[in-house]
KOLKEMAR-586693 format. One line per field, with one value per residue (C-alpha): residue number from 1; residue in three letters; x, y, z. Coordinates in pm, 1 decimal. Example, Ala and Ser with C-alpha at 12.3 -4.5 7.8 and 13.67 -1.06 7.14 Angstrom:
<sites>
num: 1, 2
residu: ALA, SER
xx: 1230.0, 1367.0
yy: -450.0, -106.0
zz: 780.0, 714.0
</sites>
This chain:
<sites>
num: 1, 2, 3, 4, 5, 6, 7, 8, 9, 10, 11, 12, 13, 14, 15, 16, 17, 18, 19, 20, 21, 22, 23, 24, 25, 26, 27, 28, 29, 30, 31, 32, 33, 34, 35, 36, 37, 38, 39, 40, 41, 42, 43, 44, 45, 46, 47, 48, 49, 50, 51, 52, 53, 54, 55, 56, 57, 58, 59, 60, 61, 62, 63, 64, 65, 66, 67, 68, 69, 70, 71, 72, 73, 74, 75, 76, 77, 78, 79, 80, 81, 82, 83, 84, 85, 86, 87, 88, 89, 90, 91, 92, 93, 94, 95, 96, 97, 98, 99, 100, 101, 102, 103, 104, 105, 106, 107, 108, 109, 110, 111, 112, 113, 114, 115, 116, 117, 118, 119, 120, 121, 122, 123, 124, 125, 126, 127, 128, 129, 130, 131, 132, 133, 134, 135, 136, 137, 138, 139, 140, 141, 142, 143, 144, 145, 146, 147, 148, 149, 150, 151, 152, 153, 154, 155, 156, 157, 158, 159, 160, 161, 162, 163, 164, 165, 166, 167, 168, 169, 170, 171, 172, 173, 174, 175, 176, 177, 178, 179, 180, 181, 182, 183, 184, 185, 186, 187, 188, 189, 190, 191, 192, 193, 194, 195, 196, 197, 198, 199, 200, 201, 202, 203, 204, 205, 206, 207, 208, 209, 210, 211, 212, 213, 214, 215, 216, 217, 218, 219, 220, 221, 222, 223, 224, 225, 226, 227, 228, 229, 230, 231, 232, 233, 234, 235, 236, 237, 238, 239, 240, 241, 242, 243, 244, 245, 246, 247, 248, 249, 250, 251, 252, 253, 254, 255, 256, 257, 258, 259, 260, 261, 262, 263, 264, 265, 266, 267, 268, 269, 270, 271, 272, 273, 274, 275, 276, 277, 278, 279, 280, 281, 282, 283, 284, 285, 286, 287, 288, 289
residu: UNK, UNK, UNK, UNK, UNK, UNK, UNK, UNK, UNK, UNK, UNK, UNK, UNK, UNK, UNK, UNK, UNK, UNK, UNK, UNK, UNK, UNK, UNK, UNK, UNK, UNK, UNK, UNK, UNK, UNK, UNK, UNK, UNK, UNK, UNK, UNK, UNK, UNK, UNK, UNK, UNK, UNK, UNK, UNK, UNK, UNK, UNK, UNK, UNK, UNK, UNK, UNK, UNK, UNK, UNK, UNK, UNK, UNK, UNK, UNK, UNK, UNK, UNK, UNK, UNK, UNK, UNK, UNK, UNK, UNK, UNK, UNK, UNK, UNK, UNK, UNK, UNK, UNK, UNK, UNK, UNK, UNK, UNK, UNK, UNK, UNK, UNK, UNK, UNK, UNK, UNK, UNK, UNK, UNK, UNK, UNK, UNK, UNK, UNK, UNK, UNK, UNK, UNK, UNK, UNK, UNK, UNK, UNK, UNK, UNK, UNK, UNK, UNK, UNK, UNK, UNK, UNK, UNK, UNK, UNK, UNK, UNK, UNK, UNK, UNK, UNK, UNK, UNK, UNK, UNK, UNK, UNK, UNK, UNK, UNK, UNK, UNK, UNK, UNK, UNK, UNK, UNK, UNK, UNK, UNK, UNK, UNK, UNK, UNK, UNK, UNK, UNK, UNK, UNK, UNK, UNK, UNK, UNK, UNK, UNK, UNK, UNK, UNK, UNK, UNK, UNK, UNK, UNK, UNK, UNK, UNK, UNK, UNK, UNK, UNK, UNK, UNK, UNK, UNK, UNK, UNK, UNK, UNK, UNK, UNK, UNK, UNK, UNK, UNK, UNK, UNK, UNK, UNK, UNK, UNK, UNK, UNK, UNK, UNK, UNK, UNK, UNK, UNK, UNK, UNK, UNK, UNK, UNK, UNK, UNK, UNK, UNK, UNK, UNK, UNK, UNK, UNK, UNK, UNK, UNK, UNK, UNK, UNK, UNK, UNK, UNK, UNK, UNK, UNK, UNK, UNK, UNK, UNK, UNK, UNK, UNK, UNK, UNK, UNK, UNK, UNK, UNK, UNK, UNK, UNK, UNK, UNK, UNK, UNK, UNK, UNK, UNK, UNK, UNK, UNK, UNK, UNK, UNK, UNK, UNK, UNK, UNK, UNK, UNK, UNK, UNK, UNK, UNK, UNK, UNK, UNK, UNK, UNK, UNK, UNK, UNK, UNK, UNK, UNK, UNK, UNK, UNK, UNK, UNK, UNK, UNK, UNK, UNK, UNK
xx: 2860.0, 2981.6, 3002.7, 2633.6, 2533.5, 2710.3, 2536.6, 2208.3, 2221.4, 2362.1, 2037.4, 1826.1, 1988.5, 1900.2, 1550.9, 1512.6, 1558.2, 1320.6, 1021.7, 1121.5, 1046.0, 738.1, 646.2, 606.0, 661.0, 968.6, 824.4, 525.6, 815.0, 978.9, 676.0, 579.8, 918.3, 921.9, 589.8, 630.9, 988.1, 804.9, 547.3, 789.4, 988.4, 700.7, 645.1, 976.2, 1112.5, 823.1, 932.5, 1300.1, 1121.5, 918.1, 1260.8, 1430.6, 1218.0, 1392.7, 1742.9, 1516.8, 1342.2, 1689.7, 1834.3, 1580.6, 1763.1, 1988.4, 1793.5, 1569.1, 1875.8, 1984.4, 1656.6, 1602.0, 1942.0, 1904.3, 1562.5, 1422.7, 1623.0, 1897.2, 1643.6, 1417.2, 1705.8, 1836.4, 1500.9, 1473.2, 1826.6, 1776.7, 1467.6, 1731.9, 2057.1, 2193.2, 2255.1, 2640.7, 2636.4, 2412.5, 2608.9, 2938.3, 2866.0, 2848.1, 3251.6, 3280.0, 3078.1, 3376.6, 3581.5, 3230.0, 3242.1, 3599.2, 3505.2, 3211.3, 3399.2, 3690.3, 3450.9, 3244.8, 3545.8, 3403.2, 3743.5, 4074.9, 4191.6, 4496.4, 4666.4, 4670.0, 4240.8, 4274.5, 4491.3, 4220.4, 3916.3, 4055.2, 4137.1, 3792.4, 3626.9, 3754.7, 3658.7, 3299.4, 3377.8, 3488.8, 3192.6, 2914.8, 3134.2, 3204.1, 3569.6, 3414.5, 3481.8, 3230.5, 2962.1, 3147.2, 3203.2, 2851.8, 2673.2, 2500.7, 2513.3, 2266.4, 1997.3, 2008.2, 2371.9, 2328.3, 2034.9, 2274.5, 2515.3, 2233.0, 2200.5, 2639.1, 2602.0, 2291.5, 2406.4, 2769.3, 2597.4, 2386.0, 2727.1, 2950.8, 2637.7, 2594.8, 2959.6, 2815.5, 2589.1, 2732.8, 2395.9, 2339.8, 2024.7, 2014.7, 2076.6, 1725.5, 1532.2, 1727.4, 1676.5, 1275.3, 1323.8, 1513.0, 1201.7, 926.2, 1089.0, 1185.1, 829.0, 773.4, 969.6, 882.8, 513.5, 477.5, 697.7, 450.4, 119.1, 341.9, 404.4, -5.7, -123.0, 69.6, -130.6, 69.4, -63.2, 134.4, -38.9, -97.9, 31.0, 239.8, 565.5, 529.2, 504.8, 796.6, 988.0, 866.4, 965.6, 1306.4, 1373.3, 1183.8, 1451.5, 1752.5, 1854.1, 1614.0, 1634.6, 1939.4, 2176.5, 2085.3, 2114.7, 2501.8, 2585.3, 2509.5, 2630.6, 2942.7, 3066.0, 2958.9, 3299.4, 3550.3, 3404.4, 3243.3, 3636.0, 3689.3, 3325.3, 3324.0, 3600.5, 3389.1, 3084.0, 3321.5, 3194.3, 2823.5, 2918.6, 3149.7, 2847.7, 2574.2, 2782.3, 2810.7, 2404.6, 2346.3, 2552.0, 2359.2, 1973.1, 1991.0, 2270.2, 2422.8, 2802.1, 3075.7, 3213.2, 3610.5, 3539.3, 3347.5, 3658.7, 3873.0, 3604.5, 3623.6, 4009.9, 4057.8, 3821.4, 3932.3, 4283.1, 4138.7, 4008.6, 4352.3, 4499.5, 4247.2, 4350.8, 4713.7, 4805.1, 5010.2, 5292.9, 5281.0, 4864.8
yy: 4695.2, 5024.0, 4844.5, 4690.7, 5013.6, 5213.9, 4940.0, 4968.6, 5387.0, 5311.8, 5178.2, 5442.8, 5685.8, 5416.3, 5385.4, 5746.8, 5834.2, 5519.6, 5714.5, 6031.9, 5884.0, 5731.9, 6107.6, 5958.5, 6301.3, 6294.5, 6464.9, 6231.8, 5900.7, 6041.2, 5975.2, 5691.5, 5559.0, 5639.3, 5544.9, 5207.8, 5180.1, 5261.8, 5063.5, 4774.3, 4828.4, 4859.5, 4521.9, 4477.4, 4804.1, 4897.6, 4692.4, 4849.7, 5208.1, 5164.3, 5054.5, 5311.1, 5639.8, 5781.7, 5774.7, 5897.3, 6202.2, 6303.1, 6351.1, 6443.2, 6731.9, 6526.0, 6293.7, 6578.4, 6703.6, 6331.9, 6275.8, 6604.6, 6629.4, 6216.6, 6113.3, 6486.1, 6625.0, 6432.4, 6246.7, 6524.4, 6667.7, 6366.1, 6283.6, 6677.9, 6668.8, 6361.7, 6570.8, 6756.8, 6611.7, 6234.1, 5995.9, 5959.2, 6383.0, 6272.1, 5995.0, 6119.8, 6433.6, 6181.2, 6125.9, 6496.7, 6417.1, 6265.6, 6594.8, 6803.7, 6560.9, 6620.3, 6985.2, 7011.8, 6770.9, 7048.6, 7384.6, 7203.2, 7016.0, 6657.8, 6550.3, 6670.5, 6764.0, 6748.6, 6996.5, 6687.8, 6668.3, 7057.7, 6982.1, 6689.3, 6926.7, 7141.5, 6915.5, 6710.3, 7088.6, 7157.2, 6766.4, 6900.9, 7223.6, 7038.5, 6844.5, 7115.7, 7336.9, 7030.0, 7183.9, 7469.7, 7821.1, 8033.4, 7815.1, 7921.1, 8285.9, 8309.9, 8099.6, 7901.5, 7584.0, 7267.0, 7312.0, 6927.8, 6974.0, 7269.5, 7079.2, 6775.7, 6992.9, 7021.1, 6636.2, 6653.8, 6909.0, 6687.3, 6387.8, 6527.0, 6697.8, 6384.4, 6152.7, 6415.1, 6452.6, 6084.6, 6062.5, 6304.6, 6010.5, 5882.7, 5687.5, 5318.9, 5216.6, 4856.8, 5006.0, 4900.4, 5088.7, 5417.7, 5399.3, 5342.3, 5654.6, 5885.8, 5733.7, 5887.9, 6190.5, 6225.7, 6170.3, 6482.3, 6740.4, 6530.4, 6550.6, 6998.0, 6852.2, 6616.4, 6826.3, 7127.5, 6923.8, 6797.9, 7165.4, 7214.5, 6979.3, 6694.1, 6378.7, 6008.4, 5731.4, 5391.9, 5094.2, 4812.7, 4969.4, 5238.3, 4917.3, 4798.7, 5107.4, 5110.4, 4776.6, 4797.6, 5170.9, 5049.4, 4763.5, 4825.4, 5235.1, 5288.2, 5005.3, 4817.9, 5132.6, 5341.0, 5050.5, 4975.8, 5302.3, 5409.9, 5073.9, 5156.3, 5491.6, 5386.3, 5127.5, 5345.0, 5659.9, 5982.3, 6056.0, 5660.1, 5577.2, 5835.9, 5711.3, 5419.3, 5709.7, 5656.1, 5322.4, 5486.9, 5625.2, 5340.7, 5131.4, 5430.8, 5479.8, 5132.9, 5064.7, 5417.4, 5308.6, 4992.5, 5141.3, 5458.6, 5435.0, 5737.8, 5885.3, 5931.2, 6196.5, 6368.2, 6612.7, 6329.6, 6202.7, 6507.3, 6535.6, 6205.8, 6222.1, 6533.3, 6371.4, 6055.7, 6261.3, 6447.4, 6167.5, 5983.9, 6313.2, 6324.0, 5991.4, 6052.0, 6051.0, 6379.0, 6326.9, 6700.1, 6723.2
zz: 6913.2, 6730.8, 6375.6, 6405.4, 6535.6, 6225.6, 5989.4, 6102.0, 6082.5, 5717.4, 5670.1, 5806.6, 5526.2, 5240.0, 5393.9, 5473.2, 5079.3, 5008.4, 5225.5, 5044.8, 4698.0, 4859.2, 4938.9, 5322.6, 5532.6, 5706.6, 6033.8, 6044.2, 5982.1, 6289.9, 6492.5, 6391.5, 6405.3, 6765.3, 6853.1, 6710.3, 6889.3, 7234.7, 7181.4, 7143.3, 7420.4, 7691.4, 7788.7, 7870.9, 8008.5, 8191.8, 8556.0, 8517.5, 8485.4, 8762.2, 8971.5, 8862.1, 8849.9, 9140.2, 8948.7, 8649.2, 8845.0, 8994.7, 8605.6, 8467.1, 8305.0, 8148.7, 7997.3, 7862.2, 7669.4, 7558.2, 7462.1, 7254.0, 7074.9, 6946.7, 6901.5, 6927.1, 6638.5, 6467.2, 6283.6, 6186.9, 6043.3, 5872.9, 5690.0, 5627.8, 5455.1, 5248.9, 5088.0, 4911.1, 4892.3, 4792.0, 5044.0, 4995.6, 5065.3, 5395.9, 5521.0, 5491.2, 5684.6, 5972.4, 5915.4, 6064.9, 6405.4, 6588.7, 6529.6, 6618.8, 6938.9, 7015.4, 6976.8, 7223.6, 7464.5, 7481.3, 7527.6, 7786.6, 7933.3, 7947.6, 7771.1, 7771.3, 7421.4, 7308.6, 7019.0, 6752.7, 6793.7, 6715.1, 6423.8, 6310.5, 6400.2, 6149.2, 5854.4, 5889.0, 5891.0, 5585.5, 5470.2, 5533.2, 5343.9, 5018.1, 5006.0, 5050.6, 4826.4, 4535.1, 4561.9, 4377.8, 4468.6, 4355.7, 4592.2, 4911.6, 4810.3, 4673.1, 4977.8, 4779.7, 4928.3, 4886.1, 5120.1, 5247.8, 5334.0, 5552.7, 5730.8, 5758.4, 5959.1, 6187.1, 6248.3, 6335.1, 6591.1, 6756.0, 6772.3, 6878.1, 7153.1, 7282.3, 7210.1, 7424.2, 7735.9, 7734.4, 7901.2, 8167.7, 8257.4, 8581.6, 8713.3, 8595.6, 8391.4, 8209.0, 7791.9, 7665.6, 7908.1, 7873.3, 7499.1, 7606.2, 7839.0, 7590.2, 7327.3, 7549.0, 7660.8, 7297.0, 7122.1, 7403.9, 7186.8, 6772.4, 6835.8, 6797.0, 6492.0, 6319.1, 6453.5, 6258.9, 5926.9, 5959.5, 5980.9, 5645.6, 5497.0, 5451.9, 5551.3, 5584.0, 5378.0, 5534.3, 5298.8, 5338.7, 5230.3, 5499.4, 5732.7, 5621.7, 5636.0, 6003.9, 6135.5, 5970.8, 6170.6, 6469.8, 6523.3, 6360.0, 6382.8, 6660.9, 6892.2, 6797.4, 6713.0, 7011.6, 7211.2, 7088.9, 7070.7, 7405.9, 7574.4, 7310.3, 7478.8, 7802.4, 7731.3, 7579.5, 7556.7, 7304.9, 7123.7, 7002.1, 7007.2, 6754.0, 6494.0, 6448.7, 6266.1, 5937.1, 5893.9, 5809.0, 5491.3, 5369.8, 5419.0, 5298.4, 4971.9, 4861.3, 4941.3, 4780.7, 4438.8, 4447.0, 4507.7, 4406.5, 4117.9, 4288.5, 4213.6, 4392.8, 4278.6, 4323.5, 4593.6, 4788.3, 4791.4, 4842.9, 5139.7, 5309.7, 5230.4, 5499.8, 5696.3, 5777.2, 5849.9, 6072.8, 6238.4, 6255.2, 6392.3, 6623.9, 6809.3, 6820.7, 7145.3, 7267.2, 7578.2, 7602.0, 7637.1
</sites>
């Protein structure tokens, strides 16, 4: 479940840079996204909601949140991010969300933490420091870091806040419908989002590629990924749920090189060096914890 789910979130970075050269406007692909995702799910969610609206009502909270930090804003800033930065930069950002989950899990005591997955949280920090800084010095002293980066940090702290709350979740709804519940509830808090980018005057063309863009993130990222991820960590949990995020950008890279004839360049691979270390720090087990 958590490699399909990586692979088809690879995708949504490849596609994502696709519907930015296609000047499609990322706010306005969020919405439609989501529309078109509950729109699928409807017919056969809609008896399981109906079942289950008292255990929906009573967590409402909860879901809000869920619903707000994936489909409410780790997309918005993913598309936002791959406006101005290459998809390899994107994708391997992701590496750092199972140390940002680790993190989270520690200050708001959903997991116990032990002093190796402080060790890795601090290696796979500075992973995500030698990639926005290119190992150059001057861009952290001077602050000058790539905009699409920064918004990319963004989409880590999201979706390592939905991935640490979704443990929290101790009631029991069948996957698909919870991903049509955290849809609508999201599609709540991305609509101000898309009426914000219309009033700036930019409009989404209809044309077949658009359509295309939309089936593939309807089903794959949308539908299939949230559905694996969530049925994922509902198994074995947000810390090794999360190791599994490094397959994105081994995947993202290779589709990037291929589509976009993008580089990988030395500090990408300083970055995903530390990373990765981090991340094997991270799930060393500690008899002392």
């Amino acid at each position: 479940m958590l490699v399909l789910a990586t692979l088809f979130w690879a995708g949504n970075f490849i596609v994502g840079k696709v519907a930015f050269v296609e000047n499609i406007p990322p706010m306005s692909l969020v919405f439609f996204r989501w529309s078109l995702v509950w729109l699928i799910l409807l017919p056969f969610t809609y008896k399981d909601i109906l079942k289950f609206k008292k255990v929906v009502l009573k967590n409402l909270p909860l879901l809000f949140f869920l619903a707000l930090t994936s489909v409410g804003l780790f997309n918005s800033f993913t598309y936002l991010a791959l406006a101005y930065t290459q998809v390899i930069n994107a994708s391997l950002f992701n590496t750092a969300i199972p140390a940002m989950i680790i993190l989270l899990c520690f200050i708001f005591k959903i997991e116990k933490t032990n002093r190796f997955q402080i060790i890795g949280l601090i290696i796979s920090v500075m992973g995500i420091l030698s990639i926005i800084t290119k190992l150059n010095l001057n861009i952290l002293l001077s602050l000058n870091f790539n905009k699409g980066d920064i918004i990319m940090i963004g989409g880590v702290i999201t979706w390592a806040l939905y991935s640490s709350f979704l443990k929290k979740k101790k009631f029991s709804i069948p996957l698909l419908t919870l991903v049509h519940i955290l849809c609508t509830f999201g599609l709540l808090f991305i609509l101000p989002q898309f009426l914000f980018e219309l009033s700036q005057g930019q409009i989404i063309k209809f044309n077949i590629n658009l359509g295309y863009i939309l089936v593939y993130l309807a089903l794959f990222p949308s539908i299939g990924s949230y559905y694996c991820w969530a049925g994922a960590v509902s198994i074995i949990g947000p810390n090794r749920a999360g190791i599994f995020l490094s397959l994105i950008p081994l995947f993202s890279t290779i589709l990037a090189m291929i589509f976009f004839d993008e580089k990988y360049y030395f500090f990408h691979f300083i970055g995903s060096f530390l990373i990765v270390l981090g991340l094997f720090l991270s799930n060393k087990k500690s008899t002392n914890a």
